[in-house]
N, C-alpha and C positions, 0 to 999 in steps of 0.2 A: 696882597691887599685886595679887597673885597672889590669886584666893581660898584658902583651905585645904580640904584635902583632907577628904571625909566620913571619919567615923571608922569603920574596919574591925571588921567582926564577930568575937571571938574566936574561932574554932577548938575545938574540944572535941577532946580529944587519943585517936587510935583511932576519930576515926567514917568515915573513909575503910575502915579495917578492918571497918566492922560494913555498912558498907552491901555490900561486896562477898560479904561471910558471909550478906547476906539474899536476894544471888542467887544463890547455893548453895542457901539452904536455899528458896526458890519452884521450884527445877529442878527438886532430890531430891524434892517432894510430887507433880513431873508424871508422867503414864501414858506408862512407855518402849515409843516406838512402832518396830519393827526392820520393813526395808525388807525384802521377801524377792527380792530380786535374785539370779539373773537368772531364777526364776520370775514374779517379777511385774514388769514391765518399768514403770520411773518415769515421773511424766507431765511432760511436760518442759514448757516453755513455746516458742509457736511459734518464737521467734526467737533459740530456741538455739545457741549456736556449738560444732557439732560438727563438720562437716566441709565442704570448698569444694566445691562442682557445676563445671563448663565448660559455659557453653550454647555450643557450637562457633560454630555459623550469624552469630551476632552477634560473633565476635573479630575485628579488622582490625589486629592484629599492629601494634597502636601501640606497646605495651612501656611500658606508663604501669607496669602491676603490677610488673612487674618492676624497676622503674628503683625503684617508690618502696616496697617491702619491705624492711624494716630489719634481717631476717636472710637476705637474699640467698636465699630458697629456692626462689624459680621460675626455670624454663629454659625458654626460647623457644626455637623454632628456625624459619624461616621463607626463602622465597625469591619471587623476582618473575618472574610472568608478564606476559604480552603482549598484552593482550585486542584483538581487530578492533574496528574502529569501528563504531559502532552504525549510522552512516548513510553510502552511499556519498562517497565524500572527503572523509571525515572525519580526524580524530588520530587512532591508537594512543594509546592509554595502559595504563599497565601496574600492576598492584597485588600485592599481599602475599600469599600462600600460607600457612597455618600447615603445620607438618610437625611439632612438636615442640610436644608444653604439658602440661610437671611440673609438680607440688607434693612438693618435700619434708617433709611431718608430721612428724619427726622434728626436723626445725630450727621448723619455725613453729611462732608465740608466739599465731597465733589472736587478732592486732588488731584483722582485718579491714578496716586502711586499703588490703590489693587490693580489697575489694569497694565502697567509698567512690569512689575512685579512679577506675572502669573508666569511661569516657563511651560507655558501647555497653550495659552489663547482661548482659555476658557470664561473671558471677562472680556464683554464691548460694550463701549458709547454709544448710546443710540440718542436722535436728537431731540427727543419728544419728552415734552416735558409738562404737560398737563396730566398730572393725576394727585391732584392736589387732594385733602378729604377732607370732613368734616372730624373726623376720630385718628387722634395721634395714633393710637395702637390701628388704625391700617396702614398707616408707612411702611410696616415691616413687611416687605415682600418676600413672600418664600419660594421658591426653587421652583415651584409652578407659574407663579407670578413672572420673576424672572425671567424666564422662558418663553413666554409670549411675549416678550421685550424683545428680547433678538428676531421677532422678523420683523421689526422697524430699522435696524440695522444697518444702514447705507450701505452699498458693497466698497471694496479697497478704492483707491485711485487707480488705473492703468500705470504699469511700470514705464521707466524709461526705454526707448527702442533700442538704448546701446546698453542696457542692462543687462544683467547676466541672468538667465532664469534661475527660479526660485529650485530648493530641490526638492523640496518635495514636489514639485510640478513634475521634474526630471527623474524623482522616482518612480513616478503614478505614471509617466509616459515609456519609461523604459519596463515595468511592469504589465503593460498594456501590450507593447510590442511584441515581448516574448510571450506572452498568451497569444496574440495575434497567428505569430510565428509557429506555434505549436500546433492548433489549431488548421493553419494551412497544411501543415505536413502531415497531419492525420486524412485528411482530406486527401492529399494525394497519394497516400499508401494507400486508400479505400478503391479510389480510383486506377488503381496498377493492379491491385488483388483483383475489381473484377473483370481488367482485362483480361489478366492471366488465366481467369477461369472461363472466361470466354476460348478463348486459344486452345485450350486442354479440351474442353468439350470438341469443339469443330474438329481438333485434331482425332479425337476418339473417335466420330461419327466418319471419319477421312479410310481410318483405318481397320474398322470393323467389317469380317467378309460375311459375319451373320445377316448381315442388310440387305436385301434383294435391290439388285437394280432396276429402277421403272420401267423401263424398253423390256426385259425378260418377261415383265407379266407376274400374275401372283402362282407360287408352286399348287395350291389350294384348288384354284381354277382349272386349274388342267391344257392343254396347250389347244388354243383356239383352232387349229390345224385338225386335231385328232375328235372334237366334238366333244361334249358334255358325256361324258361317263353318267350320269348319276341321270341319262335320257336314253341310254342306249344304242349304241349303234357307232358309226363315225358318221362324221359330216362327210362333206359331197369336198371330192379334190377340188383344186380351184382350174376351172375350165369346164368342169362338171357340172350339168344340172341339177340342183337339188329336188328332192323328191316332193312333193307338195305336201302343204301341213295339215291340207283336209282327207288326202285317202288312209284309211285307217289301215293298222299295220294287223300284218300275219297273228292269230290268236295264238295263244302256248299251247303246244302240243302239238300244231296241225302245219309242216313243213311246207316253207310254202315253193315257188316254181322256181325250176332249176333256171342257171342265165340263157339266154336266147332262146326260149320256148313260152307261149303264150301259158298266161294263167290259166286253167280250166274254168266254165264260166261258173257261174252262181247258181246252188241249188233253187229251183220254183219256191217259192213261199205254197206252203199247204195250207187249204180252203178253198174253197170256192172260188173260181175266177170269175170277175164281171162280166155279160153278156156271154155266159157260157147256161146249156140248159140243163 
């Protein structure tokens, strides 16, 4: 058997009326606040849907946006090159070109399922939303247009601190590292080679007997002891007086005195002597 239904509250007739009269009369007591637009520009919240960006670099002309826009307002336009192979005998393979990427604004409802959709991030929000025209046909922004949209762009939110990095972050930093890494150990193999070439010389210069020792004197010079050959004579032993560098030495030919015997003296000069008659 069915239980029975609680018994329903009566109605007081008119109080749907008074309640919507008491939010009339809480509005009329608030302080009317006027926007002063377009001198004071509104503050929007980041993730405003005013207008779509093209990040070009990342498009691969899949045509997901396209296909899955529910007022048809984007035009692709695209063709396929031929790229060489990376490695000698290799495939050719060949990929997508964009040449063409509208938005028409005047058709789009601003759902935002292209920006959901795209599996590359080649489609943002941006929150600017003044470019209003006078001529229907400039709504249609093309791929240049586009493009000066994204750097209005808001950047991301900050992750959470117990978040797990993103990977591409942890590719591009583990990518970075091993270049790092690379880079150090070229550096220190540079640095070991030209010590070892340091060592190898000293060591040569250690072991070579073609080198004169500086205390020996030069072989060229002749021995400081025995006098300049290329002056005649030897030098004076040491304890010995040396001969003075103003009396002129014995002419060639004419022998001069033997040791311990005076030299014979000096022929007279011929002519006339002074005070002679």
């Amino acid at each position: 058997m069915a239980e029975p239904l609680p018994p329903t509250r009566s109605r007081i007739p008119g109080s749907g009326l008074a309640k919507g009269l008491a939010v009339t009369l809480r509005t009329m007591t608030k302080k009317t606040v006027t926007a002063q637009y377009p001198e004071a520009q509104p503050e929007l919240p980041p993730r405003t849907r005013g207008v779509i960006g093209l990040f070009e670099e990342n498009c691969t002309v899949c045509m997901l946006c396209a296909r899955e826009c529910p007022d048809w307002c984007i035009y692709i336009d695209s063709h396929k090159e031929t790229v060489p192979p990376a490695a000698p005998g290799g495939r050719e393979r060949s990929r997508n070109v964009l040449d063409r990427f509208a938005i028409d604004f005047s058709l789009c409802m601003y759902c935002g399922i292209c920006i959901e959709v795209c599996p590359f991030d080649a489609l943002f929000w941006s929150p600017e939303f003044e470019y209003a025209e006078t001529d229907i046909h400039e709504l249609t922004h093309e791929r240049d247009k586009l493009r000066e949209w994204m750097w209005t762009v808001p950047a991301p939110p900050a992750l959470d601190p117990a978040a797990e990095e993103p990977k591409e972050i942890a590719a591009a930093r583990k990518t970075a590292d091993k270049l790092a890494a690379e880079q150090a150990a070229r550096a220190e193999a540079a640095e070991a080679a030209q010590a070892k070439a340091a060592e190898t010389e000293s060591g040569a210069a250690q072991a070579d007997p073609t080198q004169a020792d500086p205390a020996e004197g030069d072989p060229a010079q002749g021995d400081p002891a025995q006098g300049d050959p290329a002056q005649g004579g030897q030098a004076a032993a040491p304890g010995e007086p040396s001969a003075p560098s103003g009396e002129p030495s014995a002419p060639p030919g004419q022998p001069s005195a033997p040791p311990g015997q005076p030299e014979p003296p000096a022929a007279p000069p011929s002519g006339p002597q002074e005070g002679q008659s």
